[in-house]
LODOVEX-323242 format. One record per residue (C-alpha): x, y, z. Coordinates in nm, 4 decimals. Layout:
% residues N
{u = X&v = Y&w = Z}
...
//
This chain:
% residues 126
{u = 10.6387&v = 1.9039&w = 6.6046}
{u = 10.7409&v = 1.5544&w = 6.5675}
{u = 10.9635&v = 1.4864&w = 6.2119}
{u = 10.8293&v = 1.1401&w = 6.0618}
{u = 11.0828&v = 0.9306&w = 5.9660}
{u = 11.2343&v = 0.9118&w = 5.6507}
{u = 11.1265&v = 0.5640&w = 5.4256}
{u = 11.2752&v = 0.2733&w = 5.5900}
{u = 11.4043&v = 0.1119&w = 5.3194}
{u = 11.7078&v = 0.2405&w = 5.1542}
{u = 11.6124&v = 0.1923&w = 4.7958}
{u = 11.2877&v = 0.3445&w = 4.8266}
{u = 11.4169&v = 0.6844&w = 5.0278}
{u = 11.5357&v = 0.7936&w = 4.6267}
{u = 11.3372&v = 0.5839&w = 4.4376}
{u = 11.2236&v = 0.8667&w = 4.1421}
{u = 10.8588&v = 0.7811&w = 4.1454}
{u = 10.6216&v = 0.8349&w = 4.4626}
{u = 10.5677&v = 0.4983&w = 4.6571}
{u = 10.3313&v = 0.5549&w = 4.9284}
{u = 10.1727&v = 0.2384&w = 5.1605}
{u = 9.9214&v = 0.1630&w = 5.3808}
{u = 9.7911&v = -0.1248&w = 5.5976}
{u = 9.4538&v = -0.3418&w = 5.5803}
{u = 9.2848&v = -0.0492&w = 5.7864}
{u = 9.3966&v = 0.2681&w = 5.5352}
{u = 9.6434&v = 0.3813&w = 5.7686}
{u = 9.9563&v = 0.5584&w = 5.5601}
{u = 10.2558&v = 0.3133&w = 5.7191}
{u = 10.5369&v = 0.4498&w = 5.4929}
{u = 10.5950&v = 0.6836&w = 5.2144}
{u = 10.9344&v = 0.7323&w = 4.9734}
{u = 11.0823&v = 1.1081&w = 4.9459}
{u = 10.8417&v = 1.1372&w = 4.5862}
{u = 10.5656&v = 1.0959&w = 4.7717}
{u = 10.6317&v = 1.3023&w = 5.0618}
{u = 10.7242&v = 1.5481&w = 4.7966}
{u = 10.4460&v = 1.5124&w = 4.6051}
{u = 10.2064&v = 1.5400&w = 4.9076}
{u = 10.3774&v = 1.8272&w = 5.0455}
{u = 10.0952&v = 2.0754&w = 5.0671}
{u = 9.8804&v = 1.8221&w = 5.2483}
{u = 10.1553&v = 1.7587&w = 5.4989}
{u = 10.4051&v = 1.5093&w = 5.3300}
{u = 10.5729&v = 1.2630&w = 5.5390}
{u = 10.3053&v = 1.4264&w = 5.8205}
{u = 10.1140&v = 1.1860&w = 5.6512}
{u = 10.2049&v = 0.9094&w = 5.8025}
{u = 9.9608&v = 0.7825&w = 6.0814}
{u = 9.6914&v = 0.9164&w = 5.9057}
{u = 9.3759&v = 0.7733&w = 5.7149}
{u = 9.4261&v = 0.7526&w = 5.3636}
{u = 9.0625&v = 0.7881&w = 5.3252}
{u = 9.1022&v = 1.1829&w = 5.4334}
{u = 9.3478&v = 1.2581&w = 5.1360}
{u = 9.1062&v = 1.1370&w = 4.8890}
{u = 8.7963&v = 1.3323&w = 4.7624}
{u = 8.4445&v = 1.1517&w = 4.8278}
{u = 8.4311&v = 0.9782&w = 4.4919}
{u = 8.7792&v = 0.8371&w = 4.5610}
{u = 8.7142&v = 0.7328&w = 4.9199}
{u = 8.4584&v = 0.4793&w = 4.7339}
{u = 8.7171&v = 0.3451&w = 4.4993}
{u = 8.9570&v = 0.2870&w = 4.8024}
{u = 8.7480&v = 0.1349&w = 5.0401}
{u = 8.6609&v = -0.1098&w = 4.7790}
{u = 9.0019&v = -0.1821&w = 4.7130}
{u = 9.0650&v = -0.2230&w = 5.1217}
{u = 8.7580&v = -0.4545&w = 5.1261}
{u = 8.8699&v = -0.6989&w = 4.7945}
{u = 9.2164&v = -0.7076&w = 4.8219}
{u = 9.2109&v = -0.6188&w = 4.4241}
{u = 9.4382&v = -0.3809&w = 4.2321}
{u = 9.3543&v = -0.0466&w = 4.0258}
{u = 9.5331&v = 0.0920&w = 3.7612}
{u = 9.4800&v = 0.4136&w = 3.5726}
{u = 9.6153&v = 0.7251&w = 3.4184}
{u = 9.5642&v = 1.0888&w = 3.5239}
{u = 9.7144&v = 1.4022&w = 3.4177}
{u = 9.7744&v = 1.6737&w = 3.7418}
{u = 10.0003&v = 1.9951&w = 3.6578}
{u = 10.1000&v = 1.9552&w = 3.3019}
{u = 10.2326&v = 1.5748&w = 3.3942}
{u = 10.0533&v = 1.2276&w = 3.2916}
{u = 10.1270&v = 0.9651&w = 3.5614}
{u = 10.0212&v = 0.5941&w = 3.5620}
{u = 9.8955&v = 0.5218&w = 3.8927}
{u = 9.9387&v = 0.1686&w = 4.0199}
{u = 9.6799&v = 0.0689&w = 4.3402}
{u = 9.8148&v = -0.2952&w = 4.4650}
{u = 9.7319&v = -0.5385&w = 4.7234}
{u = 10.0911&v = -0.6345&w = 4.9327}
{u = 10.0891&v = -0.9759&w = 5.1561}
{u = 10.2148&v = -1.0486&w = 5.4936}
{u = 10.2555&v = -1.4067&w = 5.5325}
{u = 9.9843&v = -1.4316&w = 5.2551}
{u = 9.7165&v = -1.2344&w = 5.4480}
{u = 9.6255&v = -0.9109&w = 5.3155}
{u = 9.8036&v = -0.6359&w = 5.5063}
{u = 9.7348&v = -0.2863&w = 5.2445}
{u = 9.7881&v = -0.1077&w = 4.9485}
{u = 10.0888&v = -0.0334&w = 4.7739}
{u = 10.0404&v = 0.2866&w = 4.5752}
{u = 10.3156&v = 0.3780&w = 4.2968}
{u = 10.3010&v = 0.6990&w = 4.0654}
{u = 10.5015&v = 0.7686&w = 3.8030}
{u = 10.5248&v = 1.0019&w = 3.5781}
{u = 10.5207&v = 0.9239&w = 3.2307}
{u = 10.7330&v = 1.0679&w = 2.9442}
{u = 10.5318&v = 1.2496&w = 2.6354}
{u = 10.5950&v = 0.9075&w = 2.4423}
{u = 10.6628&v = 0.5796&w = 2.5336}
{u = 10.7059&v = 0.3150&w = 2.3313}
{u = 10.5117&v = -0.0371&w = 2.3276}
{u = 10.6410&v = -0.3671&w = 2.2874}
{u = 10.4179&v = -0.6639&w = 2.1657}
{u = 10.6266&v = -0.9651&w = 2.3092}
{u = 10.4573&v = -1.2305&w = 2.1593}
{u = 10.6399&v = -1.5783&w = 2.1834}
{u = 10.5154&v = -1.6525&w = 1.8095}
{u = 10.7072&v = -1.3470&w = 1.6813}
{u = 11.0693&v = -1.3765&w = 1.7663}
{u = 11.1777&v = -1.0211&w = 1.8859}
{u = 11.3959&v = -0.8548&w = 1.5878}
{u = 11.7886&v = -0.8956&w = 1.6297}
{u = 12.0071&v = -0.5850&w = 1.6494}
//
């Protein structure tokens, strides 16, 4: 069996949070070491050549063709295995045409804290 190749670019091979992309048709192009990690039992970096569309349940499959078809991002929360993630669904650009969806998920600590930078309410010095 052929071995995809590993991410091309360096910074995403160890990136800690799963980067996975795909072109304007839903074709997985590349995916970082989280992801194929994190896709492992569905074939990890196997993944690669395939249609996005088959990892996703039917409901999903919706929501992604949609985002194929408008070029528009999603962004949600889940929590899979004990772990919340934020999930990040985003357009990328080619010369300013559409050319896929950048996916990013990262797993999110118990608590995070949140900022309110508002320019009317200098930020406190320390």
């Amino acid at each position: 069996m052929k071995t995809p190749p590993p991410a091309p670019h360096a910074w995403g091979n160890e990136f800690p949070y799963a980067v996975t992309v795909c072109d304007a048709q839903g074709i997985i192009t590349e995916m970082n070491d989280a992801a194929a990690a994190s896709f492992q039992e569905s074939g990890g970096r196997n993944l690669i050549g395939t249609d996005l569309l088959a990892c996703h349940p039917e409901h999903a499959q919706k929501i992604v063709q949609e985002l194929l078809a408008t070029a528009r991002p999603n962004i949600y929360s889940i929590e899979k295995g004990g772990k919340r993630k934020l999930i990040v669904q985003s357009p990328w650009y080619r010369d300013g045409q559409f050319s896929g969806i950048v996916e990013l998920s990262i797993v999110l600590p118990d608590t995070i804290p949140h900022f309110v930078r508002d320019p009317k309410d200098p930020a406190p010095s320390t």
